[in-house]
VMD Tcl script that draws the C-alpha trace (Angstrom):
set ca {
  {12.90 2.50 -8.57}
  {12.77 5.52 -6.35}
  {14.09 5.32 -3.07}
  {12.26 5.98 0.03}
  {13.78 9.29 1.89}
  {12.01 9.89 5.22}
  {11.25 13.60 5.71}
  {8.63 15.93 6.76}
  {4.97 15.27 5.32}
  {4.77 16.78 1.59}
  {2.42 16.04 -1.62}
  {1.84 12.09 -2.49}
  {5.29 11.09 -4.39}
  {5.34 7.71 -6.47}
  {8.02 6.25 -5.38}
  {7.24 2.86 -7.89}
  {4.41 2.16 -10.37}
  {3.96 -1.22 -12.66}
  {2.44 -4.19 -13.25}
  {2.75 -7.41 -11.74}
  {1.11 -10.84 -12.66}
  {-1.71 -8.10 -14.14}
  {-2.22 -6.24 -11.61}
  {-1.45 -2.23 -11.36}
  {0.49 -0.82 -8.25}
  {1.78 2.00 -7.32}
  {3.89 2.85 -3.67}
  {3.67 6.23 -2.80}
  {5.84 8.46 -0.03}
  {3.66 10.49 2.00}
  {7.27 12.10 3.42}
  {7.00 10.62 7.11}
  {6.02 7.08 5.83}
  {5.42 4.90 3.10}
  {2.34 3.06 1.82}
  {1.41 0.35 -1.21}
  {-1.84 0.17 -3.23}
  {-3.14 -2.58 -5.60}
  {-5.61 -2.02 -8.35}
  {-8.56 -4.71 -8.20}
  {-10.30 -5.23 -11.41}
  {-14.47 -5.26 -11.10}
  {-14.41 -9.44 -11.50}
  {-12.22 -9.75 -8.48}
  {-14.15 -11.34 -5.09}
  {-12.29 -8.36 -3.08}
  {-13.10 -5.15 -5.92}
  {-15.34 -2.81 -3.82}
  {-14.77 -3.87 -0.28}
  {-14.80 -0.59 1.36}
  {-12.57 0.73 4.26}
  {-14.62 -0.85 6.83}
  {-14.32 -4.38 5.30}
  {-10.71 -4.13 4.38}
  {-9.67 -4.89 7.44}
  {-11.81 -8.20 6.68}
  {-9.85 -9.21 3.92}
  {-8.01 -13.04 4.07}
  {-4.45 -10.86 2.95}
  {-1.31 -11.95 4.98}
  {1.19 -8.32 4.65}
  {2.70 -5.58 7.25}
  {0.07 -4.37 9.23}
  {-2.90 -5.61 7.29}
  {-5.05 -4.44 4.08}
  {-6.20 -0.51 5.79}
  {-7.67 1.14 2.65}
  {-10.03 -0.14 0.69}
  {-11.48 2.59 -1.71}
  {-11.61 4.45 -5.18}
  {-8.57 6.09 -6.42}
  {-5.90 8.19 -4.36}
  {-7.18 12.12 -4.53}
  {-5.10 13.69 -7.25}
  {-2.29 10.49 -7.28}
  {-3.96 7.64 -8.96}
  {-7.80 8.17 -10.57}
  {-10.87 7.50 -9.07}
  {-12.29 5.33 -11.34}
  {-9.66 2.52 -10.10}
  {-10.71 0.16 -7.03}
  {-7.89 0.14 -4.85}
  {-6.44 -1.91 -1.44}
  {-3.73 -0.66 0.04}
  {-1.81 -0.71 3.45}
  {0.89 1.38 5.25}
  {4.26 1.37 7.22}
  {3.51 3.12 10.08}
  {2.72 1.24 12.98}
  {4.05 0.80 16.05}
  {7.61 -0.84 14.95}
  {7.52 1.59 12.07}
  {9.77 4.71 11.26}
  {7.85 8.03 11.32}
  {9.73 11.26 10.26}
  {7.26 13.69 12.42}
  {7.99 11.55 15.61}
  {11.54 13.47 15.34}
  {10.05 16.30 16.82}
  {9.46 14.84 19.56}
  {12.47 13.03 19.98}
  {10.63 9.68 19.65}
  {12.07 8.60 16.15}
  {12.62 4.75 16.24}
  {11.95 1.47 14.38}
  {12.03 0.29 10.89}
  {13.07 2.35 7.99}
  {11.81 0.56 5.06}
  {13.37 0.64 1.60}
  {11.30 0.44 -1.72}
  {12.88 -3.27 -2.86}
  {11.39 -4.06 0.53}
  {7.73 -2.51 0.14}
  {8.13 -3.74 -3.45}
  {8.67 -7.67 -2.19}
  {5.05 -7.02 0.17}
  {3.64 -5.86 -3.66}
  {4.17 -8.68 -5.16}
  {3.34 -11.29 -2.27}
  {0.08 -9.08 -1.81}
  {-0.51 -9.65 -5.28}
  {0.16 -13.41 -5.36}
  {-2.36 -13.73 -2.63}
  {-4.73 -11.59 -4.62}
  {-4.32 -14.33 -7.42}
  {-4.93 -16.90 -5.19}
  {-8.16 -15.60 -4.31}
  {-8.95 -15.23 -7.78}
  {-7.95 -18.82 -8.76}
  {-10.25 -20.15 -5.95}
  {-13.22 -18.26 -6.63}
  {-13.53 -19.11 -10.47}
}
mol new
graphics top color blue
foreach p $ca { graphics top sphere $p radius 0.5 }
foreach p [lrange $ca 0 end-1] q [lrange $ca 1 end] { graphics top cylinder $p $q radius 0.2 }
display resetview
């Protein structure tokens, strides 16, 4: 497992990718924060929810389910369903608030981000269990 080093926004870097309980994930540095994405497969109740239902979504993890959408540009395909959220919000370390001399909060690790994969996932199973 990669750890997460907060610097100045770069390319996508997997930080972690795997499988847990069948489901794909991957958590990716974008440099000035972190963020987590789970692969839904197409018999899942949630696959296809776009971004503007995401936020929708009956998922209990840091700042809510934000992305909702096909593959990650060049960093995961686009033929894969995704939901993902981030670390950046309010209580959240940000690398580019440096600059500005407003650098505070959280600086989360990848175990950490890892442990909101797999309850995310768990959830996800739930939801699955429920709806057969």
């Amino acid at each position: 497992m990669k750890e997460m080093e907060y610097k100045t926004l770069n390319d996508r870097e997997i930080l972690e990718q795997g499988n847990y309980l069948g489901y794909n994930f991957w958590i990716i540095s974008y440099g000035s924060h972190p963020c987590a994405y789970v692969e839904l497969q197409k018999d899942h109740p949630y696959y296809g929810k776009c971004d503007c239902d995401a936020y929708d979504l009956d998922i209990d993890v840091h700042g809510g389910i934000t992305f909702g959408n096909f593959g990650l540009g060049n960093t995961i395909p686009e033929d894969k369903f995704l939901l993902g959220w981030d670390y950046n919000h309010f209580n959240d370390y940000n690398y580019k608030d440096e600059q500005y001399g407003l650098a505070f909060g959280k600086k989360w690790t990848t175990e950490e981000i890892f442990d909101d994969v797999k309850s995310v996932i768990e959830q996800l199973k739930k939801v699955e269990v429920n709806h057969e």
